[in-house]
C-alpha positions in Angstrom: 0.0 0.0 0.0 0.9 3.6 -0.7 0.8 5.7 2.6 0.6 9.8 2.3 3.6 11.2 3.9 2.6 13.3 7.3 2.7 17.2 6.9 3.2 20.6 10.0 2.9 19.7 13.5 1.5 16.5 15.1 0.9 16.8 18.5 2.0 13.4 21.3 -1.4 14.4 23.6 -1.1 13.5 27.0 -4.0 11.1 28.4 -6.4 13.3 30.7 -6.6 11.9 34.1 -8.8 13.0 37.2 -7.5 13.0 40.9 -7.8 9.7 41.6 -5.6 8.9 38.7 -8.4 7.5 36.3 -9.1 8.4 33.0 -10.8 11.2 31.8 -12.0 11.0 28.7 -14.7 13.4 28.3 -12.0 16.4 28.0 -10.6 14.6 24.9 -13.5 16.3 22.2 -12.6 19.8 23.7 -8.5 18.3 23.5 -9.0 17.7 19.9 -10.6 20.9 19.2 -8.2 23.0 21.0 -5.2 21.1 18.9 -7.3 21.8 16.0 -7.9 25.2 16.6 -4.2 26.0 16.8 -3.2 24.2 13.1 -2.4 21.0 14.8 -2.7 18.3 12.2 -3.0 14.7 14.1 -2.2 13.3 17.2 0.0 10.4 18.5 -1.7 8.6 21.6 -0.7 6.4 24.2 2.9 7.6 23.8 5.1 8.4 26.0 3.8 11.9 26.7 0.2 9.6 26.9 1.7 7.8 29.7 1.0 4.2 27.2 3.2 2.3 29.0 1.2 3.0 32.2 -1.9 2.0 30.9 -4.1 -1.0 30.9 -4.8 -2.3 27.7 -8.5 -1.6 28.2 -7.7 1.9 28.7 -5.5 2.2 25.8 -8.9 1.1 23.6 -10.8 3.3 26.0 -8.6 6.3 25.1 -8.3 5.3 21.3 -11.9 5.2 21.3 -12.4 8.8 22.4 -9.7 9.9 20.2 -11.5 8.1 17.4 -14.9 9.2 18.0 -14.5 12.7 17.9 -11.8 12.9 14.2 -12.9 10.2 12.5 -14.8 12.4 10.7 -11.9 15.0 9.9 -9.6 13.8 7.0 -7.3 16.8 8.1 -6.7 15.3 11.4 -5.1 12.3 11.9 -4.5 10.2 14.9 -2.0 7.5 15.4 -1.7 5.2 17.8 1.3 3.5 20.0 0.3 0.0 20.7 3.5 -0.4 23.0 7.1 -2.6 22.5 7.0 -5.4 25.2 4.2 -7.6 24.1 3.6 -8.5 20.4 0.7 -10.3 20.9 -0.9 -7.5 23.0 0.7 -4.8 20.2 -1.3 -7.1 17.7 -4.7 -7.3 19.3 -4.4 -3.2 19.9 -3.9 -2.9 16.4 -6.5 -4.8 15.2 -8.8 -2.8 17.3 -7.3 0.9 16.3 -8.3 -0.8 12.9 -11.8 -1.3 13.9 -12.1 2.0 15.4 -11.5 3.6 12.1 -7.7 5.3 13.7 -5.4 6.7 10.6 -2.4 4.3 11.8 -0.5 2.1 14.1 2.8 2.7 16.1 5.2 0.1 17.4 8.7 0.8 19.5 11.4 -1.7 20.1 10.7 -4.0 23.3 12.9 -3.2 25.7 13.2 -5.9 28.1 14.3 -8.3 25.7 15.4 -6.0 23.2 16.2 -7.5 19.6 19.3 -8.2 18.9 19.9 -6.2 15.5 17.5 -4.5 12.4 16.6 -7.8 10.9 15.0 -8.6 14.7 13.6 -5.8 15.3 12.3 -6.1 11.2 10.6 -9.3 12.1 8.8 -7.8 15.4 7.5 -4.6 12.8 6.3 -7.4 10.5 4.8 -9.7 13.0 2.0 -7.1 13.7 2.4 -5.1 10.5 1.0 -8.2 9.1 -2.2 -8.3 11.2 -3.3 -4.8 9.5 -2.5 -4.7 6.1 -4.3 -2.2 5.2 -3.2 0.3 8.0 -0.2 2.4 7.6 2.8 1.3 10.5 5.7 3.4 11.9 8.4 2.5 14.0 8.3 4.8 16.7 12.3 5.3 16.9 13.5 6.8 20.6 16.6 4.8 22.2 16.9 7.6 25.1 14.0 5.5 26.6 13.7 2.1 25.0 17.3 1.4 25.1 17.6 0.5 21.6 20.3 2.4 19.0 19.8 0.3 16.1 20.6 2.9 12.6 17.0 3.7 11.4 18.6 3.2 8.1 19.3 -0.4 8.7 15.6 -1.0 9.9 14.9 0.8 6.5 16.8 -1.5 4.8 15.4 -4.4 6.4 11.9 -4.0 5.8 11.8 -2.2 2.3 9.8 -4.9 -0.1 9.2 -6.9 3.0 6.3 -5.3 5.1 4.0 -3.3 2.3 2.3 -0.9 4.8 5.6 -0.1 6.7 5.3 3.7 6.2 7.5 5.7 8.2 9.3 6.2 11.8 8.5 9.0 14.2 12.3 10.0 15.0 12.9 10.9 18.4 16.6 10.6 18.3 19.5 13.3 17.2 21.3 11.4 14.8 21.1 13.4 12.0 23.5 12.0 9.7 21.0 9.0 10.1 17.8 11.0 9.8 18.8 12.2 6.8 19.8 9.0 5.3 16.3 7.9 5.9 14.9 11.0 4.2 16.5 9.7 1.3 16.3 6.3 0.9 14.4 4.7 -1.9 13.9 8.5 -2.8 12.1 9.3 0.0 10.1 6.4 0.2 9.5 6.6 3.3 7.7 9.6 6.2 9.9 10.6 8.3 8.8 12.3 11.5 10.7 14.6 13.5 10.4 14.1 17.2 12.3 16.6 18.9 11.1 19.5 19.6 13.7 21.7 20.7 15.6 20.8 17.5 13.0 21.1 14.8 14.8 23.8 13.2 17.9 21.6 12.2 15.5 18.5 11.1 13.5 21.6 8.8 17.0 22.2 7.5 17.5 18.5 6.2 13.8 18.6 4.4 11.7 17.5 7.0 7.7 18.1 6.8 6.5 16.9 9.3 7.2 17.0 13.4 5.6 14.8 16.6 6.0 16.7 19.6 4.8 17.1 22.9 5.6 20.6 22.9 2.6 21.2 20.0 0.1 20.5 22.8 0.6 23.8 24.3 2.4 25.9 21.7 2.1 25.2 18.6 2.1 28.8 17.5 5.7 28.9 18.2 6.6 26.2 15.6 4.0 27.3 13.2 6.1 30.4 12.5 9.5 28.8 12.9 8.4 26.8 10.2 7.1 30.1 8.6 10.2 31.8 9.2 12.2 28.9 7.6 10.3 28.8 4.6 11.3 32.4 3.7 14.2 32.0 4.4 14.1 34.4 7.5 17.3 32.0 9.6 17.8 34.7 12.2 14.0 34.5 13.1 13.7 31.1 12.6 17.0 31.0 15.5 15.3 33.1 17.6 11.9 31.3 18.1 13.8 27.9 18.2 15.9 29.6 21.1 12.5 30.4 22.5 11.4 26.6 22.4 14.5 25.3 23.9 14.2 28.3 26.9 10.5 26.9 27.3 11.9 22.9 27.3 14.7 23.6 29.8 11.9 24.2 32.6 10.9 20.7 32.2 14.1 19.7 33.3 13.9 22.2 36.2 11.1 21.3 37.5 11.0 17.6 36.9 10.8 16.3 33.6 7.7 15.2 31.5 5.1 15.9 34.3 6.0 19.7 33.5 4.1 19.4 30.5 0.4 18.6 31.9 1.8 22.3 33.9 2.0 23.5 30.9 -1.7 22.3 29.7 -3.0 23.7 33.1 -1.4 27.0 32.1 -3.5 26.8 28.6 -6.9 26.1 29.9 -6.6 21.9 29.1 -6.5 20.7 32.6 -5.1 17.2 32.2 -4.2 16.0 35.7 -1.3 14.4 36.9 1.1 11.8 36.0 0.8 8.2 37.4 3.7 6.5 39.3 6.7 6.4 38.7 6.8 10.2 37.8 7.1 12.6 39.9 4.4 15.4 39.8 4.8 19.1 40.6 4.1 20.4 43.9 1.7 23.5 44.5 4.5 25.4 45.5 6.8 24.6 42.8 4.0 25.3 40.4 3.8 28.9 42.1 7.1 28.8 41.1 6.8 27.6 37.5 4.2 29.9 36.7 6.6 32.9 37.7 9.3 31.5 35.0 6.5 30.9 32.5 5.9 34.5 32.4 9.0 35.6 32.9 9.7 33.3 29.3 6.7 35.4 28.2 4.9 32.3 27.8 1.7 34.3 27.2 2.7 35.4 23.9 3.4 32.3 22.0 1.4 29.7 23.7 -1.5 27.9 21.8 -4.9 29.6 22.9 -8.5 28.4 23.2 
């Protein structure tokens, strides 16, 4: 099958969750909306900004289900989901049932506890559920900061071109760009590639990317929107100096915790989605006091996406 390739900003949404720590799904229409409202054009679920790997298999279909129900009916929006790494069989029966759903496409990452051994493993694990959806498009979800595996995207490339017919791309969450580009070239760019790092976009732009996943989109996707506006004119010293801006906002993440920061972030746009579960480490009221101060003083205000 021939896949379209992926164009402008794709959002990784985090999962909505109330105080307890369950699901809250009914927030995910005005999600979508909001996302929509601010040029995002798809979402990636059950990620790792969707906390996936801390949900139940029910509530993965639960929260594909939402997703589904309220962009099915918008071909300009596109939602893919992550059906996991550990469990192929599980991967397989969540694929099967983001195909019933109606979803745009599937997403796999490498297992990481075993982790295959080289490309042509981790080529037979894409194929083995690949396999079960032909008619769906499948990325690798590519991010070894996390799953612990630095197979070259280029070999996986290799591997699975004329083997797997509706292997369509890899969400690249990695900053090897000698290999990134490789992979935007191969077979004459065959294949979508999808940037996944935010606070880098501007380089992956540079090498002829189209399209980005990012967690970042969720709550400012106005910034990247004219980067990538800036960059198409040609305007580099702008395009620098709202990239510098998106790395500013990124390093408070790291200040105050790591991913959790971002559902701050949502809080700060109007899209209260909760906390994180165990094992991250949320935000305390005073830090978010705190936060909020070096929001503003990032002048957060003025580039943030808006309801």
């Amino acid at each position: 099958m021939k896949s379209k390739h992926l164009k402008g900003l794709i959002a990784a949404p985090f999962t909505p969750m109330h105080e307890d720590g369950s699901l809250k799904l009914s927030l995910i229409p005005e999600y979508y909306r909001f996302l929509k409202s601010n040029r995002v054009t798809g979402g990636f679920i059950c990620g790792s900004t969707g906390e996936g790997v801390s949900l139940t298999m029910q509530e993965k279909k639960d929260t594909a289900r939402a997703w589904a129900d309220c962009t099915n009916d918008d071909p300009d929006f596109d939602v893919m989901l992550l059906l996991g790494g550990t469990c192929i069989a599980d991967c397989i029966e969540l694929a099967k049932y983001a195909q019933e759903i109606g979803l745009f496409a599937v997403s796999f990452t490498a297992p990481f506890y075993f982790k295959p051994a080289n490309a042509k493993m981790l080529a037979s694990c894409c194929k083995e559920i690949a396999d079960a959806v032909p008619e769906m498009p499948f990325y690798y979800y590519h991010i070894p900061v996390l799953n612990g595996c630095h197979i070259p995207m280029l070999n996986l490339l290799q591997e699975v071109d004329g083997t797997i017919p509706n292997f369509a791309g890899i969400k690249y969450t990695h900053e090897d760009f000698m290999d990134f580009l490789s992979c935007l070239r191969f077979q004459n760019g065959k294949y979508d590639m999808l940037w996944g790092r935010d606070e880098n976009m501007l380089a992956a732009l540079s090498l002829g990317s189209k399209g980005a996943v990012g967690s970042t989109y969720n709550y400012a996707a106005p910034l990247y929107s004219e980067m990538a506006e800036a960059f198409d004119r040609n305007d580099l010293e702008k395009a620098q100096a709202l990239q510098q801006t998106s790395i500013d906002m990124i390093s408070l993440l790291g200040k105050y915790g790591g991913i959790a920061t971002g559902k701050a972030y949502m809080k700060l746009v109007g899209i209260d989605c909760g906390k994180f579960r165990l094992p991250v480490k949320n935000m305390s009221d005073e830090d978010f006091d705190k936060f909020r101060a070096d929001t503003g003083i990032l002048g957060f205000k003025n580039f943030c996406s808006q309801k």
